[in-house]
C-alpha positions as CSV (number, residue, x, y, z in Angstrom):
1,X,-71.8,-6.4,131.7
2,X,-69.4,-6.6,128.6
3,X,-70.3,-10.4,127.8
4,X,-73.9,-9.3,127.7
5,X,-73.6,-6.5,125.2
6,X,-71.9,-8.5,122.9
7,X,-75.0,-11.8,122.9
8,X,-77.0,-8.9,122.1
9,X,-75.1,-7.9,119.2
10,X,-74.4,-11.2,118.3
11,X,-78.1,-11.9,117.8
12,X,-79.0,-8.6,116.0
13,X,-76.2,-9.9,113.5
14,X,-78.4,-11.3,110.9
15,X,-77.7,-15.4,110.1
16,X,-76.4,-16.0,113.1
17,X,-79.2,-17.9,114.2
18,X,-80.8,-18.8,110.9
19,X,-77.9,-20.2,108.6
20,X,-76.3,-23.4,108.7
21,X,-72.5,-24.5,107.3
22,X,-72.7,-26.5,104.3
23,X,-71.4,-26.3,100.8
24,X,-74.0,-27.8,97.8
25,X,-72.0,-29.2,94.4
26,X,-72.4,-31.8,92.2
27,X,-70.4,-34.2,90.1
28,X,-69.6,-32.8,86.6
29,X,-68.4,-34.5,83.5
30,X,-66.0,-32.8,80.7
31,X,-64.2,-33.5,77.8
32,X,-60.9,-33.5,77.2
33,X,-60.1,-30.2,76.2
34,X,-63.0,-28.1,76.9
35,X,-63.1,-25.8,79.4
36,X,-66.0,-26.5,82.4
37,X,-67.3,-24.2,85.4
38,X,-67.7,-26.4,88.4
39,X,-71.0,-25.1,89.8
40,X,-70.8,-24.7,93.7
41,X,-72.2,-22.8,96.5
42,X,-71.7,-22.5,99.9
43,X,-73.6,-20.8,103.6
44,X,-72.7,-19.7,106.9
45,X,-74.8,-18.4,110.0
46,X,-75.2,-15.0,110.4
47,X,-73.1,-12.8,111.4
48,X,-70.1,-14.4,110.2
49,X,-68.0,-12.5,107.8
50,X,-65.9,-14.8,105.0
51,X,-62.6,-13.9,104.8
52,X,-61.1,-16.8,102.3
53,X,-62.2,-19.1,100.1
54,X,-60.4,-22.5,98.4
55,X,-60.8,-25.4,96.1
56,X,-58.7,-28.3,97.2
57,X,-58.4,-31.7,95.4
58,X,-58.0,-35.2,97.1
59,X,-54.7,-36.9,96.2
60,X,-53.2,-40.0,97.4
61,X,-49.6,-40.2,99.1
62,X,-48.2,-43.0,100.0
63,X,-51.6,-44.4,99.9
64,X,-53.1,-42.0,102.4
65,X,-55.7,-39.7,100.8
66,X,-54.7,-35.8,101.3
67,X,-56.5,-32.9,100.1
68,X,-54.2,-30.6,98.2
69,X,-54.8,-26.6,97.5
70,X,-55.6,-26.3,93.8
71,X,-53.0,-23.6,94.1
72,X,-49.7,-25.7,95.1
73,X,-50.5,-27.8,92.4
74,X,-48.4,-28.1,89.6
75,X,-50.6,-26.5,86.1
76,X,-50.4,-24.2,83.8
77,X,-51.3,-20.4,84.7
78,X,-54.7,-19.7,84.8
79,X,-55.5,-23.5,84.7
80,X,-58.0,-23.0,87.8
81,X,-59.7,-19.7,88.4
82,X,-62.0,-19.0,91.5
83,X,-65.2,-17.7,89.8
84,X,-67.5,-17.1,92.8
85,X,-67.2,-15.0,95.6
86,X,-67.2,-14.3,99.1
87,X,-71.3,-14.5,99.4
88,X,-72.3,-17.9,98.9
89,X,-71.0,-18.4,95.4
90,X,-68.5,-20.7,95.3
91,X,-68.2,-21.7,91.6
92,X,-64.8,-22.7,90.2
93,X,-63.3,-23.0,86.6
94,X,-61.5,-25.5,84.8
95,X,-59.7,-24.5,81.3
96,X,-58.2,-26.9,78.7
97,X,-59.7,-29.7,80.8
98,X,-57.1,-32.8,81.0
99,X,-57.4,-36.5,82.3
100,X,-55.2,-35.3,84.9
101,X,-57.6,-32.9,86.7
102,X,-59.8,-35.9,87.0
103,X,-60.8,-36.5,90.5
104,X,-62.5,-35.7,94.0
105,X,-62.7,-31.4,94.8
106,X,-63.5,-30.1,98.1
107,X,-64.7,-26.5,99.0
108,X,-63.6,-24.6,102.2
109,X,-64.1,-20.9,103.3
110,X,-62.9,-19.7,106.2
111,X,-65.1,-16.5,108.7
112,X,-64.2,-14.3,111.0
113,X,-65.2,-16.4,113.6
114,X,-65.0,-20.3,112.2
115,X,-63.6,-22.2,108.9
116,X,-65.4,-24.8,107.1
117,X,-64.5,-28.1,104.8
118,X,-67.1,-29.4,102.9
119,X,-67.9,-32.8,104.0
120,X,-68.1,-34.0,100.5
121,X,-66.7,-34.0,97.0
122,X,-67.5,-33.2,93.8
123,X,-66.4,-35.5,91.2
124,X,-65.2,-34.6,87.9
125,X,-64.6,-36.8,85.6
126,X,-62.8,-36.3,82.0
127,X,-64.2,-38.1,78.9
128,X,-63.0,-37.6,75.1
129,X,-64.8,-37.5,71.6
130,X,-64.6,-40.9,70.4
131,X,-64.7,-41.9,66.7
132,X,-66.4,-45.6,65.6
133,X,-66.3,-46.5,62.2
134,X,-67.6,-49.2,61.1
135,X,-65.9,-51.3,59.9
136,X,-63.0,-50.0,59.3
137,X,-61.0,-52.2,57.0
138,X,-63.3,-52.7,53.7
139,X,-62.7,-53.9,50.9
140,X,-63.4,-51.2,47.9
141,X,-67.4,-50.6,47.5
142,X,-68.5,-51.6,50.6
143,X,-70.7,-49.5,53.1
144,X,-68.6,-47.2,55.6
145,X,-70.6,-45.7,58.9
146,X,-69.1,-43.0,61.3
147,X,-69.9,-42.8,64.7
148,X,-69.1,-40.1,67.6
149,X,-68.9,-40.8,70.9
150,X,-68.7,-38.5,73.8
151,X,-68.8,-40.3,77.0
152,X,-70.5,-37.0,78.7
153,X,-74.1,-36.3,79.0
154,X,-74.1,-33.7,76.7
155,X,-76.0,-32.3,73.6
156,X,-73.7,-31.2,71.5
157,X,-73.3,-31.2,67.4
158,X,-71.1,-33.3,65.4
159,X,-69.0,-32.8,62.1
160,X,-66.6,-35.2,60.7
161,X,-63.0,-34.4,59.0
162,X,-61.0,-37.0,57.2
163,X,-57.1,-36.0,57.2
164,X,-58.5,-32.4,57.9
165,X,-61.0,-32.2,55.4
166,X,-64.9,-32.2,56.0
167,X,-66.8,-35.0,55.1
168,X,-70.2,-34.7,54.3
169,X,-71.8,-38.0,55.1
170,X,-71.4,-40.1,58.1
171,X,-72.6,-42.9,56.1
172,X,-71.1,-43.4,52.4
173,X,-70.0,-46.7,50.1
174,X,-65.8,-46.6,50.6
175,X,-63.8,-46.0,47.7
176,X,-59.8,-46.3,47.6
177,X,-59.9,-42.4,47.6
178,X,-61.9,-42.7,50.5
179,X,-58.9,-44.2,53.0
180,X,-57.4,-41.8,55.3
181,X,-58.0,-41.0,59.3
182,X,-61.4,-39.6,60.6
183,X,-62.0,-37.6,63.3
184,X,-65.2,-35.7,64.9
185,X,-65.4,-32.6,66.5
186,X,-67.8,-30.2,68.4
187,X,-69.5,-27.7,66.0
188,X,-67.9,-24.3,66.8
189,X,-65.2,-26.2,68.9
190,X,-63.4,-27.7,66.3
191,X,-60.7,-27.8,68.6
192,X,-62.6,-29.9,70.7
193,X,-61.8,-33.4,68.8
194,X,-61.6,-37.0,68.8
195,X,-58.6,-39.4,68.2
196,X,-58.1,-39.9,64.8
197,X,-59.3,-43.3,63.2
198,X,-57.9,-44.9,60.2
199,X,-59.8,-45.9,57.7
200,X,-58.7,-49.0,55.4
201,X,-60.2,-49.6,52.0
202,X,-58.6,-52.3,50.3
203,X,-58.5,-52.6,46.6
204,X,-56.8,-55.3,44.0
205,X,-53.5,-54.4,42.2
206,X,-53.6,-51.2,40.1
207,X,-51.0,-49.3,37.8
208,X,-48.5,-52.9,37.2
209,X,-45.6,-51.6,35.9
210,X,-42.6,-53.2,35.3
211,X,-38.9,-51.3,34.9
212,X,-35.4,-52.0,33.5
213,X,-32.1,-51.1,34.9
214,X,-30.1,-49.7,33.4
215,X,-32.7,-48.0,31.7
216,X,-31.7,-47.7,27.6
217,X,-29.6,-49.7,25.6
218,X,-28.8,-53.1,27.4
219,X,-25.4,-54.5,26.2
220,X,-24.8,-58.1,26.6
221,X,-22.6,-59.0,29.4
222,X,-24.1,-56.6,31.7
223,X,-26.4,-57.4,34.5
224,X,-29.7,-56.0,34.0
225,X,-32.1,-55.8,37.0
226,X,-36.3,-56.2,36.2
227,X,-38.3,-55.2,38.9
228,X,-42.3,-54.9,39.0
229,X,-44.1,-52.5,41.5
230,X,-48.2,-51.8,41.4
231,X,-50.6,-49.7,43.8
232,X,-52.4,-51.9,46.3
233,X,-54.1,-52.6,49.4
234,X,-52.7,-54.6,50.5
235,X,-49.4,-54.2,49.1
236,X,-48.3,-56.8,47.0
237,X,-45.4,-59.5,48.9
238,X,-42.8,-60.4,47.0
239,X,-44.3,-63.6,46.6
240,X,-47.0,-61.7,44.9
241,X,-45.1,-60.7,41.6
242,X,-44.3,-62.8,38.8
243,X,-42.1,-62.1,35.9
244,X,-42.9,-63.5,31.9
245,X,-40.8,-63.4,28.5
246,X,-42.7,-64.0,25.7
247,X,-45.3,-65.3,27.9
248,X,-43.4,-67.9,29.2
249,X,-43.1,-68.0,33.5
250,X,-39.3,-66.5,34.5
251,X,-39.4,-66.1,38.4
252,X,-41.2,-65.1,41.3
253,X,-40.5,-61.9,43.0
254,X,-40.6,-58.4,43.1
255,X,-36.7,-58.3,41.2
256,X,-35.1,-60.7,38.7
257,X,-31.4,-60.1,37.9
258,X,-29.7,-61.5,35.0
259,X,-25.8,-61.0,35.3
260,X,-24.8,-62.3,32.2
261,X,-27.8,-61.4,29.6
262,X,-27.5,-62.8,26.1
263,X,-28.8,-62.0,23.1
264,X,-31.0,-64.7,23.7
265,X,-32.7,-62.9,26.9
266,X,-34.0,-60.7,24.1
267,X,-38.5,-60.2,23.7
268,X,-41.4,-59.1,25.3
269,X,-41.2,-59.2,29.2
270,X,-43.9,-58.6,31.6
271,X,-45.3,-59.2,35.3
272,X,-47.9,-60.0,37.0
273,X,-49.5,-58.6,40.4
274,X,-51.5,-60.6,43.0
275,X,-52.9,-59.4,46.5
276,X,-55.8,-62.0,47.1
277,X,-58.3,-59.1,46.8
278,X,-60.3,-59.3,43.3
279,X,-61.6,-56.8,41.0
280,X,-64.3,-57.5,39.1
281,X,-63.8,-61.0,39.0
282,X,-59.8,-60.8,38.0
283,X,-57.6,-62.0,40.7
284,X,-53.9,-61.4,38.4
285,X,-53.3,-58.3,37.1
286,X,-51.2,-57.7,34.2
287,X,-48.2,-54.8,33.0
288,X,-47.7,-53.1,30.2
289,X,-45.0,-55.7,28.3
290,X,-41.5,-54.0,27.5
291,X,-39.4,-54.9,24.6
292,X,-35.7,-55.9,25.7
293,X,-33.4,-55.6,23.2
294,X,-30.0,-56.7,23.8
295,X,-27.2,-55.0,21.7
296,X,-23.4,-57.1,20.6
297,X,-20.9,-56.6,18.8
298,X,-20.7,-57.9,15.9
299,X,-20.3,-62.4,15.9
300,X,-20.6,-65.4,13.8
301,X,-18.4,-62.9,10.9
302,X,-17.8,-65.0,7.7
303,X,-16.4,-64.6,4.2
304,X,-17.7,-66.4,1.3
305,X,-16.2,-65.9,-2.4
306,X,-18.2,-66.1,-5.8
307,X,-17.4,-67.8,-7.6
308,X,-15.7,-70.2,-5.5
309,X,-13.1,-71.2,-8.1
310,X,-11.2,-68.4,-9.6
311,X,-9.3,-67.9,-12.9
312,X,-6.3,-65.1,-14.6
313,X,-8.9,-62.5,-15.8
314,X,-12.1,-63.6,-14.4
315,X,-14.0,-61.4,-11.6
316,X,-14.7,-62.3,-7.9
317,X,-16.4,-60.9,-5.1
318,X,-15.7,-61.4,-1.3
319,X,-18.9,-60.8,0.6
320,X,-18.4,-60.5,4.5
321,X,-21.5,-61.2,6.6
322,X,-21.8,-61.0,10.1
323,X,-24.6,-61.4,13.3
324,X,-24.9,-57.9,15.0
325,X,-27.2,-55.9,17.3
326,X,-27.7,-53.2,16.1
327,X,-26.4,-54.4,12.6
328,X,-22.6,-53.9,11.6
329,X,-22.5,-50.2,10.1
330,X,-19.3,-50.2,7.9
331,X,-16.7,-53.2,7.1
332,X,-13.4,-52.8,6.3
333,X,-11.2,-55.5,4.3
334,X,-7.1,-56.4,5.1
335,X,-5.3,-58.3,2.7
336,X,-1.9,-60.2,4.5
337,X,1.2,-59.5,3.1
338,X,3.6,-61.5,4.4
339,X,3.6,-64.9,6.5
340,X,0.3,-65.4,8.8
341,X,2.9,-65.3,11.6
342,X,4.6,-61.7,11.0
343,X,0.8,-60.4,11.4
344,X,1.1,-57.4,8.7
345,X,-2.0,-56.8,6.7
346,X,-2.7,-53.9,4.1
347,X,-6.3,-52.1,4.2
348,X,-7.5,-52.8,0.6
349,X,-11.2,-51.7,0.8
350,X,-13.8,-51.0,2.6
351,X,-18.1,-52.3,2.4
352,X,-19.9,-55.2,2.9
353,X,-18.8,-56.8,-0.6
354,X,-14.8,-56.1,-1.9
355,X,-15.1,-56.5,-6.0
356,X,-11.8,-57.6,-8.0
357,X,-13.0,-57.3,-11.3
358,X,-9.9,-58.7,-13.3
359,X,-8.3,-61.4,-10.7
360,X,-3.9,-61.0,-11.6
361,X,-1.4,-63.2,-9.4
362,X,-0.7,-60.1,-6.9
363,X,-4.8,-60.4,-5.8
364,X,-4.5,-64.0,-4.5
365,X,-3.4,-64.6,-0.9
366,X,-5.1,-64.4,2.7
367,X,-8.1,-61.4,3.2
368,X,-10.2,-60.7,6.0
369,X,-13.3,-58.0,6.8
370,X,-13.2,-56.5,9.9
371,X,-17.5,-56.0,11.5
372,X,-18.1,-52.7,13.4
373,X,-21.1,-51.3,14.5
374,X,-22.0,-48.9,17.7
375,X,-21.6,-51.7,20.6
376,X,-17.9,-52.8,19.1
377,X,-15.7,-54.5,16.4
378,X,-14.5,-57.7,15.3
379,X,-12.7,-60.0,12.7
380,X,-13.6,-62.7,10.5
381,X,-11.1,-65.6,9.9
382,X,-8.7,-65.1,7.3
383,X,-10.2,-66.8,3.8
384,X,-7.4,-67.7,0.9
385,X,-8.3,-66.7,-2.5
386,X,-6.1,-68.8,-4.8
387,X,-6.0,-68.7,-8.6
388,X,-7.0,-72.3,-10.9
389,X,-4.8,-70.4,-14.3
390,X,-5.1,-68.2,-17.0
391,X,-8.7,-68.4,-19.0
392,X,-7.9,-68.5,-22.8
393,X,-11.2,-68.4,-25.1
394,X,-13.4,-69.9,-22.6
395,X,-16.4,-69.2,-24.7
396,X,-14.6,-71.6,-27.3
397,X,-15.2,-74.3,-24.9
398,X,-18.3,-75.3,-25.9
399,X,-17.7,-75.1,-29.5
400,X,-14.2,-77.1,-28.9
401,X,-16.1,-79.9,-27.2
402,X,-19.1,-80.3,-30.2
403,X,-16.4,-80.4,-32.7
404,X,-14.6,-83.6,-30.6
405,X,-17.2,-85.1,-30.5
406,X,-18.2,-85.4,-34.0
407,X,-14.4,-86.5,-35.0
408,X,-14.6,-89.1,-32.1
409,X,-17.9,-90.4,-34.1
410,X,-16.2,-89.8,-37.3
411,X,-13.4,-92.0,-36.5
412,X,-15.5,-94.9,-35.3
413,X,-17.8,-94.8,-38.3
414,X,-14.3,-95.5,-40.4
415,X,-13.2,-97.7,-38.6
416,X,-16.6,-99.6,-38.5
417,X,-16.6,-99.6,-42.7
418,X,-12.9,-100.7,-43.0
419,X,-13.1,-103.8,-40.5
420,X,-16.4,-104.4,-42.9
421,X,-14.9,-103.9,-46.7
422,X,-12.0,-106.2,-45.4
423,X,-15.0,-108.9,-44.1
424,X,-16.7,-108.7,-47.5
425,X,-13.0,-109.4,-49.6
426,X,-12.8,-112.6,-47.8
427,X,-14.2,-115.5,-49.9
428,X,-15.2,-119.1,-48.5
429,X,-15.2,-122.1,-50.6
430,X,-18.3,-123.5,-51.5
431,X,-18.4,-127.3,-53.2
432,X,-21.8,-126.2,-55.2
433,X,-19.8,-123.6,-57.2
434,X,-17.5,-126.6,-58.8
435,X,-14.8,-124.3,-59.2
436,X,-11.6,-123.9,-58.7
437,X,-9.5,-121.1,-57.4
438,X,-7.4,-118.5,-59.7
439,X,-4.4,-116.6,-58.9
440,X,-4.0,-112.8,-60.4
441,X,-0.9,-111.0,-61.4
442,X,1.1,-108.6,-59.0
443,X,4.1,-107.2,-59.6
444,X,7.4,-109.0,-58.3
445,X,8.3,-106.7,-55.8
446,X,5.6,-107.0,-54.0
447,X,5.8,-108.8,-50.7
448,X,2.6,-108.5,-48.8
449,X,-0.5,-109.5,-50.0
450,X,-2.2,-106.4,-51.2
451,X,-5.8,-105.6,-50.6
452,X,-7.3,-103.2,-53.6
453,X,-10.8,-102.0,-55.0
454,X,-12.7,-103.9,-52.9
455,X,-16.4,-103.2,-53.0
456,X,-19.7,-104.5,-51.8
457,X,-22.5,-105.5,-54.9
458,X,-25.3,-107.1,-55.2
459,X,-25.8,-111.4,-54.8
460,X,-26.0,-111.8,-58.7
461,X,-23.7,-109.1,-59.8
462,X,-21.2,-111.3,-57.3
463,X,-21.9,-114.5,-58.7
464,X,-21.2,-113.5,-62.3
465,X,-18.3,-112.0,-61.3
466,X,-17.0,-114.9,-59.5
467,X,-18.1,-117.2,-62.5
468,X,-16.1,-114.9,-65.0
469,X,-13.1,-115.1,-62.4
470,X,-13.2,-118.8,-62.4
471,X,-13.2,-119.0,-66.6
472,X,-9.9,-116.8,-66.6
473,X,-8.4,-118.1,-63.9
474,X,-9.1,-121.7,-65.7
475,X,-8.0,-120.8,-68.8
476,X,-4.6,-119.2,-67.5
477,X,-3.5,-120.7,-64.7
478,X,-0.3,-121.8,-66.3
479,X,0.5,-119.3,-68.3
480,X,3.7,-118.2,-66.5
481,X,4.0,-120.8,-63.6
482,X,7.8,-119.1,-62.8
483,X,6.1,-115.5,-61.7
484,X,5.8,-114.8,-58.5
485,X,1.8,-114.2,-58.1
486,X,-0.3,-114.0,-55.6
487,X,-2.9,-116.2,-55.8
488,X,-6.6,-115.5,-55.1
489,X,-9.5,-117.8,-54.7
490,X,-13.2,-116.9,-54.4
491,X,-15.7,-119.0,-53.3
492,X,-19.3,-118.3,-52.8
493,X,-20.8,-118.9,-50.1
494,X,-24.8,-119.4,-50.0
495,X,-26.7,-119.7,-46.8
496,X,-29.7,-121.4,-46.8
497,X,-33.1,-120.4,-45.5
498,X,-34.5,-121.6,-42.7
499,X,-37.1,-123.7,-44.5
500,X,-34.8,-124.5,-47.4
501,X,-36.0,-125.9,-51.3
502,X,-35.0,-128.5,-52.8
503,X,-31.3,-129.0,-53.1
504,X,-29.9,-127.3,-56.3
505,X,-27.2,-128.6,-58.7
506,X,-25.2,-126.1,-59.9
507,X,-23.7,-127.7,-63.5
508,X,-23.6,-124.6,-65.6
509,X,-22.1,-120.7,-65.3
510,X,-26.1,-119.7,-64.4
511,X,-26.2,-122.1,-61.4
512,X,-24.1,-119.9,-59.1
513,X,-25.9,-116.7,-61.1
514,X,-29.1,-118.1,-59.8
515,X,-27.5,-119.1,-56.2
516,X,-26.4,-115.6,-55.6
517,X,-29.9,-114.2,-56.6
518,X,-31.3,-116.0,-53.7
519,X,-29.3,-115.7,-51.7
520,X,-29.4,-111.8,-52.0
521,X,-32.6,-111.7,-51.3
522,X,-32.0,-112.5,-47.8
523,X,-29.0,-110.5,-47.9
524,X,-27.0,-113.1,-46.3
525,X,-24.9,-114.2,-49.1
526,X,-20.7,-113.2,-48.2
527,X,-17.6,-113.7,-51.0
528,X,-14.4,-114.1,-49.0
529,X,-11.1,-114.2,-50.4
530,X,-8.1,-116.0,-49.6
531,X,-4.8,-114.2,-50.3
532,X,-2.0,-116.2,-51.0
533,X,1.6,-115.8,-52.8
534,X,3.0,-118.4,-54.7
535,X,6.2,-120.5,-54.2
């Protein structure tokens, strides 16, 4: 009787008879990060009363599949929420949606009378925001296109950020500014975004420089260190750089080190930057040159002294030069006082050029000039200034010498007229005169034969004179033949021209008269004399 009462009220119970168990879902697809409401809904017959409700998920262990309750899993709080309810609605909710909740979920409920599993699964599946772009290395001007993807079915609005700014234009022509990582979102989920994408613009050498160290004065003997740098993409290699002086090829390389620099490493330096990418036409791009100016102490110093050769009285200067970078600022001049060997020297003045205006015996010896400028100091050799002797009238020189040489003339010219007076006292005898040679009177105590008032005349004034010196030598010749005379002989002599006359006979006084004449018009007529004592 009890069994029957409770069919009865078992059938009054409504869904008993009409529902059936089952639980209706479908797959669903959401992106990483979003937050998704698994739609689902169940039934039971009537007169069943649900008393829990659960979402499980398929798992494998040890490669057995096994559903797991959403709730022993291990998520964040408030990862899963049970939206629906105990009435057919069995919708659950999925926040901050990862790859990990990716997978197979099953429904069950369980009534007063029976529990149910749903026979299938619903799949979700977890896709992200994708960014394209295309392509993304370029070279600087070329054409850039961004692309989103989302993997899900969905219809959902785009905008694109490039290192967390907005960009305007999916589509734009790439400029080095234009390099950085893109990303796309969902518009009012901004959250809700893709991986980040670089974008690569590459662009030819820019901004060359090239740089010193030390930076400043370079001193020679230090080690100075060039090194070029630029902005590019790609960066320059090594390889890449090349240094110039005076545009003259160094070295390759980023750095060039000098250990020992010289004054001679001294001009215009500058380097060159290649990356194989071109702009507007130019392949090698230059720096900005650099002037390297390498400072020394003062070299090369040297005294020179003018005028070379000194005398008592005179001036001199000493001039000190020397080779300097920057040039020598003050010079300073040592005189030695004693030996080179005892190494004392005495300051005696300072400047490029030491004046000694009146040269005495205490201003010759050994002097050198000492170089100094900012870098350093250093010494000439030691130069000896010597004295030649004491300058007496010097601007008598001159004068001196004219007046020697007119006596030197002087003296020749007398000499010249005696050797010729003594030629022309001479007289050769001459058969045309028919005469005979005369003595004249000296005194007795002469011994020599003594030459007096001899003069040059003319051809006849000779001949007479001869003529007249042959009568009174004629007439007497032995008038005191015990004297002791010297006895002189003339004789004329004529010389003939080259195409003579007829031969002339000289038989009177006029013959030799005439003979002379002629001969004195050729001026070639000579009266010697022969000087001779008598026994």
């Amino acid at each position: 009787m009890m069994e029957s009462w409770i069919l009865i009220i078992l059938v009054i119970i409504p869904g008993v008879w009409s529902g059936n168990w089952g639980v209706t879902f479908e797959d669903q697809c959401a992106l990483k990060g979003t937050s998704i409401v698994m739609k689902c809904s169940y039934d039971y017959p009537y007169g069943h009363f649900v008393n829990n409700v659960g979402w499980s998920k398929a798992q494998y262990v040890s490669g057995r599949l096994r559903l797991f309750l959403l709730s022993k899993l291990a998520s964040p709080r408030g990862h899963f929420r049970y939206v629906g309810n105990h009435r057919r609605n069995c919708d659950l909710e999925i926040n901050n949606v990862q790859h990990s909740d990716e997978g197979n979920y099953y429904f069950s409920f369980v009534t007063t009378f029976n529990k149910w599993t749903s026979k299938t699964s619903a799949y979700l599946s977890v896709k992200e925001l994708t960014t394209l772009v295309q392509p993304s290395t370029v070279t600087e001007g070329d054409d850039v296109s961004l692309t989103c993807v989302s993997g899900c079915p969905l219809h959902t609005t785009t905008v694109w950020f490039r290192d967390g700014r907005p960009v305007q234009k999916p589509v734009f022509q790439a400029s080095r500014e234009d390099a950085g990582k893109y990303y796309c979102a969902v518009l009012g989920q901004e959250m809700l975004r893709s991986a980040s994408v670089p974008l690569n613009v590459q662009y030819a050498p820019e901004k060359v420089t090239l740089s010193v160290s030390p930076s400043g004065n370079v001193i020679k003997g230090s080690s100075v260190t060039f090194t070029c740098s630029s902005d590019a993409n790609p960066p320059v290699a090594g390889s890449g750089y090349s240094l110039y002086k005076d545009r003259q090829f160094v070295s390759s390389g980023q750095n060039h080190i000098i250990f020992d620099i010289q004054s001679s490493h001294s001009g215009l330096y500058h380097c060159q930057a290649w990356n194989n990418i071109s702009r507007r036409g130019v392949d090698l791009i230059n720096s900005t040159e650099i002037h390297l100016d390498v400072h020394y102490h003062p070299m090369n110093i040297s005294v020179s002294v003018d005028p070379p050769h000194v005398t008592e009285g005179s001036s001199v200067n000493l001039t000190c030069n020397s080779a300097a970078n920057p040039v020598a600022e003050n010079y300073t001049w040592y005189k030695r006082t004693d030996s080179p060997s005892s190494g004392s020297m005495l300051q005696v003045g300072s400047g490029q050029v030491l004046s000694l205006p009146s040269v005495e015996a205490s201003h010759t010896g050994l002097y050198l000039c000492q170089a100094r400028n900012s870098v350093g100091e250093n010494n000439s050799t030691e130069v000896l200034l010597t004295m030649t002797g004491k300058e007496h009238g010097s601007h008598y020189i001159p004068i001196l010498s004219a007046v020697g040489v007119v006596l030197f003339v002087l003296v020749l010219l007398l000499l010249w007229k005696k050797l010729r007076t003594r030629a022309e006292k001479k007289t050769v005898y001459d058969p045309a005169l028919n005469g005979e040679g005369s003595s004249f009177s000296a005194s007795e105590d002469q011994i020599d034969p003594v030459y007096a008032n001899v003069h040059t005349f003319p051809p006849s004034v000779a001949a007479q004179d001869v003529a007249s010196h042959s009568q009174r030598n004629s007439h007497c010749e032995y008038d005191d033949p015990t004297s002791s005379e010297v006895e002189v002989t003339y004789t004329a002599v004529t010389i003939k021209p080259r195409d003579p006359g007829p031969p002339h006979h000289i038989n009177n006084n006029r013959a030799p008269q005439e003979s002379w004449s002629k001969a004195g018009e050729r001026d070639d007529s000579v009266i010697y004399a022969t000087v001779a004592k008598s026994s």
